[in-house]
C-alpha positions as CSV (number, residue, x, y, z in Angstrom):
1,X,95.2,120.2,71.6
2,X,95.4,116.7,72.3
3,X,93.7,116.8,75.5
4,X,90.9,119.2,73.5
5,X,89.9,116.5,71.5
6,X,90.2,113.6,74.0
7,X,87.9,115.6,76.2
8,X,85.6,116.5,72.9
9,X,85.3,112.9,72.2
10,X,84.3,111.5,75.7
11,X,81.9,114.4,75.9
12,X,80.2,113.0,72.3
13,X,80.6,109.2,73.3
14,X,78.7,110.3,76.7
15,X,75.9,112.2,74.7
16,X,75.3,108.2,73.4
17,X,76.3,106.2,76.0
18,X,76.5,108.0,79.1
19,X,78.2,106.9,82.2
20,X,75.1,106.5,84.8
21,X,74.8,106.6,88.3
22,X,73.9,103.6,89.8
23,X,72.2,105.2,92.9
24,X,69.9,107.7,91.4
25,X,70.2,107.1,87.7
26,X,71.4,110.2,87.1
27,X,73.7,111.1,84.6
28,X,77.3,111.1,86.1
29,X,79.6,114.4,86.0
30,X,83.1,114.5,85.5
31,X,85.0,113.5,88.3
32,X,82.4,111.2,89.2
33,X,82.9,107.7,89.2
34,X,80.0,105.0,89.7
35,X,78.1,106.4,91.6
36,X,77.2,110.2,91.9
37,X,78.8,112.8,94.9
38,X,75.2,113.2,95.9
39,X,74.4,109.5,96.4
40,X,77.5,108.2,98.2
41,X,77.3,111.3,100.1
42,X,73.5,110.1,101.7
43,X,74.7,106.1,101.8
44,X,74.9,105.2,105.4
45,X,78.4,105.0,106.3
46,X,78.8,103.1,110.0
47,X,82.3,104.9,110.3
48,X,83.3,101.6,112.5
49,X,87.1,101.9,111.1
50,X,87.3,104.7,114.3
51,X,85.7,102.9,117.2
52,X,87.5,99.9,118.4
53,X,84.3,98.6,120.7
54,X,82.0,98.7,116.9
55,X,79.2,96.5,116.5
56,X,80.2,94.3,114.2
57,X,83.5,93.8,115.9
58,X,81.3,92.8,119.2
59,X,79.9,89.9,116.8
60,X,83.2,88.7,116.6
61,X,83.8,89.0,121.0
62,X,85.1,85.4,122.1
63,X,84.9,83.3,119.3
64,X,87.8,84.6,117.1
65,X,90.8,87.2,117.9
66,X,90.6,89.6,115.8
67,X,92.8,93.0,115.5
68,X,89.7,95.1,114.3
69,X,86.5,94.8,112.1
70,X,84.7,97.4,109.6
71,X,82.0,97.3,107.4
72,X,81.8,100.2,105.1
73,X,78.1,101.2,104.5
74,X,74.8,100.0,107.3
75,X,72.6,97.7,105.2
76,X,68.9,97.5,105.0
77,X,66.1,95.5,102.9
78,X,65.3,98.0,100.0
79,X,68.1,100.7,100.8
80,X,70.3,102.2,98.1
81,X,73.1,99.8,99.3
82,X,71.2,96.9,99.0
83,X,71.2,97.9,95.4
84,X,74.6,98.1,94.6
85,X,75.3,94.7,96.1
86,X,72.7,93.5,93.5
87,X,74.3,95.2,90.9
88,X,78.0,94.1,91.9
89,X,76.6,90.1,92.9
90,X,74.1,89.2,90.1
91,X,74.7,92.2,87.0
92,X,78.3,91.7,86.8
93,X,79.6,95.2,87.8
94,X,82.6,94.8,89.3
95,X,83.7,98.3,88.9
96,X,81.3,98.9,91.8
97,X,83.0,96.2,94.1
98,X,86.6,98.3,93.1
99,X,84.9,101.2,93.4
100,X,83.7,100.9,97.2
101,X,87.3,99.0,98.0
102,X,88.8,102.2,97.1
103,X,86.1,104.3,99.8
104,X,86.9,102.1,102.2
105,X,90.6,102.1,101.8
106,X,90.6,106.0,101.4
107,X,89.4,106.0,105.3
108,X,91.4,102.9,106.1
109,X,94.3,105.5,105.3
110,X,93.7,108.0,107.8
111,X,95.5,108.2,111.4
112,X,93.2,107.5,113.6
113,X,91.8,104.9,111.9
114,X,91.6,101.5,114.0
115,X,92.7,99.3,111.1
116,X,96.5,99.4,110.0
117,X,99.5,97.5,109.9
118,X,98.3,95.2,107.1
119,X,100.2,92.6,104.8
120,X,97.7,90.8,102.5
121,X,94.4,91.8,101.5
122,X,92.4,88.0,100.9
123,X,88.5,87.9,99.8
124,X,85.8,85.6,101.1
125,X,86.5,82.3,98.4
126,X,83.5,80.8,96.6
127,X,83.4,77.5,96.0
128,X,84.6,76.3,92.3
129,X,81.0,75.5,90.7
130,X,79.8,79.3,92.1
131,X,82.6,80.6,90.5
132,X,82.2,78.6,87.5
133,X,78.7,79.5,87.0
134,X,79.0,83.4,88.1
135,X,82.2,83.5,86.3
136,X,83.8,85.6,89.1
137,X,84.1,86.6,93.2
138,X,82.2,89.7,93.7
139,X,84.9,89.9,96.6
140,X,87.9,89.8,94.3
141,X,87.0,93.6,92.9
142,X,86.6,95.0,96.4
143,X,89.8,93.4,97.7
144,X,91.2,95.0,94.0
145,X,90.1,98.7,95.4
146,X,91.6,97.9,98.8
147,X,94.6,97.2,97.9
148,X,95.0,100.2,94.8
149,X,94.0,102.7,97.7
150,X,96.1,100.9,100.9
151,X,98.8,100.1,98.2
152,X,98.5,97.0,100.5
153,X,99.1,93.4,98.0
154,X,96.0,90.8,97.5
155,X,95.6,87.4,96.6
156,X,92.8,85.2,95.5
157,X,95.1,82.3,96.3
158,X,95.9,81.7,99.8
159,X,92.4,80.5,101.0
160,X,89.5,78.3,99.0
161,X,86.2,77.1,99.9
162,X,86.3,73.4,99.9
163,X,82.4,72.5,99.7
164,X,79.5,74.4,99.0
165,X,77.1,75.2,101.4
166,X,73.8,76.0,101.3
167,X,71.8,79.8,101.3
168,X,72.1,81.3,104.8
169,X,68.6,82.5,104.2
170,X,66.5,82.1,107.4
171,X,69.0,79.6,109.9
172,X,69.6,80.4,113.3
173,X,73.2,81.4,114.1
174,X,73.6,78.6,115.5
175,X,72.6,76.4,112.2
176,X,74.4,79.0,110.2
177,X,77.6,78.0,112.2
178,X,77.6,74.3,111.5
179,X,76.8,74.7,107.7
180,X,79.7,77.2,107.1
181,X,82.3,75.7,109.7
182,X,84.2,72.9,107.7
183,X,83.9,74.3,104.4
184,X,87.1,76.5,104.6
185,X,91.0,75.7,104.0
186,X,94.0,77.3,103.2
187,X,95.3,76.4,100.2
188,X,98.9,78.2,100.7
189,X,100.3,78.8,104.2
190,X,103.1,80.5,102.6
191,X,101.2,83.6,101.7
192,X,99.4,83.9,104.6
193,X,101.9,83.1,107.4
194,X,103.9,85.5,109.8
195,X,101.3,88.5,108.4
196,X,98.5,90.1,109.0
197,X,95.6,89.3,106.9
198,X,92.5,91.3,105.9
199,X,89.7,89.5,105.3
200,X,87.3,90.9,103.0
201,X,83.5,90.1,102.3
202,X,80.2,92.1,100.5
203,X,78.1,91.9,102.9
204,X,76.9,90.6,106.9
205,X,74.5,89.4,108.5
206,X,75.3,87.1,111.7
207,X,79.1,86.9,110.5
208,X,79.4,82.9,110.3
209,X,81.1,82.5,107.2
210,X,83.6,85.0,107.8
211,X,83.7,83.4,111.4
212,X,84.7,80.6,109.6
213,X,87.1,81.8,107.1
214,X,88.9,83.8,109.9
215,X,89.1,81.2,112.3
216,X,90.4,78.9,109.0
217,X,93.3,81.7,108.7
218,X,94.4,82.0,112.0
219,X,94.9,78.0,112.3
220,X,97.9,79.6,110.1
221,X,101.4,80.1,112.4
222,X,101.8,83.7,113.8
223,X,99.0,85.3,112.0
224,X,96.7,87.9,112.7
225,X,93.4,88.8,111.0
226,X,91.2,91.7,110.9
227,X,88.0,92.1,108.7
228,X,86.0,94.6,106.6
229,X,82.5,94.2,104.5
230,X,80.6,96.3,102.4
231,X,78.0,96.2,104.1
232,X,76.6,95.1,107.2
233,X,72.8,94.0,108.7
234,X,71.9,94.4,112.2
C-alpha cells in the first residue's frame, strides 16, 4: 500500500514537473536517470578503458608514467556531449557529472578492463576565486559517481590549484604547457602517498592541465597515477 501511494505520487508530481532528458528533451521513464536509454545508448563511447595503446593514453607517451588513461564519451563541437558538459559546467547540474562517474565506473568494473587497482579517486582542482564564483568543481560530482560505482574513496583535498591560469582557447601545446605547468601542488602528501591515484577531469583537448596535475602527483613518494575524462577532442 505504501509503495501504491509513493509510486501514485511521483507519477502526479511528474505530470507537473517532470524529470527530463537532457539529450533529447524527452520525458524520462522510470528507470531512467538523466538522461534517456535511447540517448546514452547513441553518445559516442571511445571504449579506451579496454585498449592499453588508446589515443588519449598516446597523448600522455614520454612525458608522464602513467598506469592507463580513459575518457568516457569522443567529444565534438555541437554533439550531444558537448551539451551535457554545458549543462554540468555553466547550469549547475551536477547530477549529470555523478551521473556519467557512475557509467564510467560501471565499465571500469569489468575484468578486462585496463584500469584497476585504484586507491583514491582526486578531481582536476580549480583555483579558489573559480570556485568562489561557480560555487563548485564540476569534477567533484564525476569523481562522486566514480567512487559510488568503484566503491573506490575520493577526496577534494589532496591537490589544489595554486594560481589561475588563463582560457586554453586557441594556444599551441606548447603555450598551453607553460601556462598550466607551475599552477599545481599538493596540498596533503598523506592522502596521496604509497597509492594509486585517479585523476579525474570533464573534458580534453591537448591534455596539458592534467599533464600538469599528474606530473604534480607523481612528485609524491611511491605513487602511481592513471586518468579518465568525460570526454575527449581529437
Amino acid at each position: 500500500m505504501v509503495t501504491f501511494l509513493k509510486d501514485s505520487f511521483s507519477d502526479f508530481f511528474d505530470l507537473f514537473y517532470p524529470n527530463i532528458c537532457l539529450g533529447c528533451s524527452r520525458k524520462l521513464l522510470r528507470g531512467e536517470d538523466v538522461i534517456c536509454f535511447r540517448c546514452e545508448s547513441e553518445l559516442p563511447q571511445t571504449r579506451h578503458w579496454l585498449q592499453t595503446d588508446n589515443s588519449l593514453m598516446k597523448r600522455f607517451w614520454g612525458r608522464v608514467a602513467l598506469q592507463g588513461a580513459a575518457s568516457l564519451y569522443q567529444f565534438h563541437k555541437g554533439n550531444e556531449v558537448q551539451h551535457l558538459l554545458h549543462e554540468l559546467k555553466y547550469r549547475g547540474r551536477q547530477e549529470v557529472g555523478e551521473h556519467l562517474g557512475k557509467v564510467l565506473g560501471n565499465q571500469l568494473k569489468q575484468e578486462n578492463s585496463t584500469i584497476k587497482n585504484l586507491d583514491l579517486i582526486v578531481p582536476v582542482p580549480l583555483h579558489w576565486k573559480k570556485l568562489k564564483t561557480r560555487g563548485y568543481n564540476q569534477c567533484d560530482s564525476f569523481a562522486k559517481g566514480l567512487s559510488l560505482a568503484l566503491d573506490v574513496p575520493w577526496t577534494s583535498t589532496a591537490l589544489e590549484r595554486r594560481h589561475e591560469n588563463i582560457s586554453q582557447t586557441k594556444k599551441k601545446r606548447y603555450d598551453r604547457w607553460g601556462n598550466v605547468a607551475e599552477i599545481f601542488a599538493v596540498s596533503d602528501e598523506e592522502q596521496l602517498k604509497g597509492k594509486h591515484i585517479l585523476l579525474v577531469d570533464d573534458v580534453v583537448t591537448t591534455g596539458a592541465t592534467s599533464e600538469a596535475c599528474l606530473q604534480t602527483i607523481l612528485k609524491t613518494e611511491n605513487t602511481r597515477a592513471s586518468f579518465v575524462a568525460i570526454a575527449s577532442a581529437k
